[in-house]
C-alpha positions, 0 to 999 in steps of 0.5 A, a space after each residue: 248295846 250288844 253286851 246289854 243284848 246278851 245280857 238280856 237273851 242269857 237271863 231269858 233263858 236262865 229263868 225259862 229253865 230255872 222256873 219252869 215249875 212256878 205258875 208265872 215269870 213276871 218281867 221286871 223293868 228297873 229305871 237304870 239311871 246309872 247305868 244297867 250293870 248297876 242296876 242289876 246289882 241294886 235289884 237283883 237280890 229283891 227279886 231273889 227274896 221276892 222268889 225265896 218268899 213263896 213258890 208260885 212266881 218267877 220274876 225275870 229283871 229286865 234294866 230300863 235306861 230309856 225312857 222312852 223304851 220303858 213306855 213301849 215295854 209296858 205298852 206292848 206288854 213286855 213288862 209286867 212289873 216296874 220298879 222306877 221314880 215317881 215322876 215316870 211312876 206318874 206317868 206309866 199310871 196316867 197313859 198305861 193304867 199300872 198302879 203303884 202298889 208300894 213305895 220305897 223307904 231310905 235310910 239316912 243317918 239312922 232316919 227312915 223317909 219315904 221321901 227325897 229331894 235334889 241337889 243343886 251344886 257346882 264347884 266350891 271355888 265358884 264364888 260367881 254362883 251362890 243362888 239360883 239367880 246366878 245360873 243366868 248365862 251359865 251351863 247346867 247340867 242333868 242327866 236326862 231331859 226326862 230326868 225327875 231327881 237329875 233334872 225336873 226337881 232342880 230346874 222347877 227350883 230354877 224357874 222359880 227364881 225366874 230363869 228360863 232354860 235356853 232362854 237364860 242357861 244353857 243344858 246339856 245332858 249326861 246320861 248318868 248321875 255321876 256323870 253330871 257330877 264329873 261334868 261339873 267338877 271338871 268344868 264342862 258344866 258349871 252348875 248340875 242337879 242328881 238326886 240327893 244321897 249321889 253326892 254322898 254316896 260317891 264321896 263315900 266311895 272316895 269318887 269325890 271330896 265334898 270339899 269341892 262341892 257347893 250345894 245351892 240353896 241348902 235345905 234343912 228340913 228333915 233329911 239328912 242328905 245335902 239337897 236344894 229343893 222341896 221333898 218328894 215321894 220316893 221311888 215307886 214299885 208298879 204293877 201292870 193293869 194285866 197282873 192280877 190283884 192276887 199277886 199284888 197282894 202277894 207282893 206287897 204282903 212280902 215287901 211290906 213285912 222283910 224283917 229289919 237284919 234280912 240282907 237284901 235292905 243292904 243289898 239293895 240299899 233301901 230300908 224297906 218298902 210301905 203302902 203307897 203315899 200321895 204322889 200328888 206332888 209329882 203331877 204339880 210339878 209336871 203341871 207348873 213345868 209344862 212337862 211329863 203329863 202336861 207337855 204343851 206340843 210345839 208346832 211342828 217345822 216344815 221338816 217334820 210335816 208328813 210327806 203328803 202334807 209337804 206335797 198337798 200344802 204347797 199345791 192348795 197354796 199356789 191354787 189359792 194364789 192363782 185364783 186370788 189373782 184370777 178373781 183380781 184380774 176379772 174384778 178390775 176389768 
């Protein structure tokens, strides 16, 4: 925590002085889903070119791992732009009114998508999985309860089989994608979700052997990647309901039109950037989960009352039960 601290103070501070000349520094908020320092590797270089592409904004990179922070970030106004997955894209739209002005391309195998999916796996030696069904009784791991690539997509493909969380399996969360892969392959999990590209993208750096892999319910049907479940809009970049719309146009003028060799696609390992797509699959998911922007409140505990309310109920019960037992005793005489 503290590291990330420094990291935040020193880079306020380098855009103050290094941007001094620019009309506005707009704060940046990226999902860091595997961690700050890499994000800051991914997404650095797209604020760069954002910078290098004209001279009258300064972005400012600001890594997000909560997602209850990224919330109160863009609810208090200390975030101007995000950069995030669709399913929390969905969301910052719906309750803080920012808009998706574009959508991140991928290139896989020499094949451009606007779309992803997941993985559902556990350990190739585990002949007792080899469909959804067989997670009963099982442990599952992903990364995050609010996690859309890590947890929502695969465990929308889990209920459907007819298993219901707690109830049939048992979930633990890992905080990372590689951690949810290291989960299972050591035996603390035994099935886990991420989203797809992680599995081989870390065989690629010689993390993992896809041999150990087994991926379940394998799909084939466009993209080129190892995934479980149905395809979903990629990653969204946001823009606050305060940024006016003459710097949305700007940015999406910009990260609509970068050429095809410029460095900051390897760099920031995407293909490009298009106009919005639907993410009208984001809010079906949401709704047939009972989460995101259609959780259904579980009635609170005695713990979780206010203190009044602890004070106050117990008091207007013991009254009703003594005029209950007044009104008795008066009617039986």
């Amino acid at each position: 925590m503290r590291k990330m601290i420094l990291l935040a103070v020193f880079a306020l501070l380098f855009a103050g002085s290094a941007h001094a000349d620019r009309e506005k520094v707009f704060t940046v908020g990226v999902r860091a889903y595997n961690g700050i320092q890499e994000a800051y590797q991914m997404w650095s270089p797209t604020l760069a070119y954002l910078e290098q592409q004209q001279s009258k904004y300064s972005f400012y990179l600001m890594p997000v791992f909560g997602f209850e922070q990224m919330r109160k970030l863009m609810e208090t106004g200390q975030i101007d732009v995000v950069i995030t997955q669709p399913a929390e894209a969905v969301i910052l739209k719906e309750k803080y009114g920012a808009r998706i002005i574009l959508t991140e391309l991928k290139e896989y195998n020499g094949k451009t998508v606007s779309y992803f999916s997941s993985a559902v796996f556990t350990r190739a030696d585990r002949n007792d999985i080899n469909s959804f069904r067989d997670i009963k009784g099982k442990v599952f791991a992903g990364i995050d309860p609010e996690g859309f690539g890590a947890y929502w997509m695969g465990l929308k493909e889990v209920r459907d089989a007819g298993l219901k969380e707690g109830r049939d399996f048992r979930v633990v969360f890992t905080g990372t994608q590689d951690k949810v892969v290291d989960y299972v392959l050591s035996g603390k999990a035994d099935v886990g979700s991420v989203r797809s590209g992680i599995l081989e993208n870390m065989a690629k750096k010689g993390k993992i052997d896809l041999k150990n892999v087994k991926v379940l319910n394998s799909v084939s049907d466009g993209l080129p990647l190892l995934h479980s479940t149905k395809l979903y809009p990629e990653w969204a970049f946001m823009a606050g309901k305060d940024v006016p719309d003459q710097v949305v146009t700007d940015i999406q003028n910009i990260m609509t039109n970068i050429p095809h060799d410029a460095p900051v696609l390897k760099d920031s390992n995407y293909a490009g950037w298009i106009m919005p797509v639907s993410y009208i699959s984001i809010y079906e998911l949401m709704r047939s989960l009972n989460i995101g922007l259609y959780e259904k409140k579980s009635f609170m505990g005695f713990s979780e009352w206010p203190f009044y309310l602890k004070v106050l109920i117990p008091i207007a019960v013991i009254w009703v039960l003594i005029l209950a037992y007044v009104g008795y005793s008066v009617y039986r005489k």
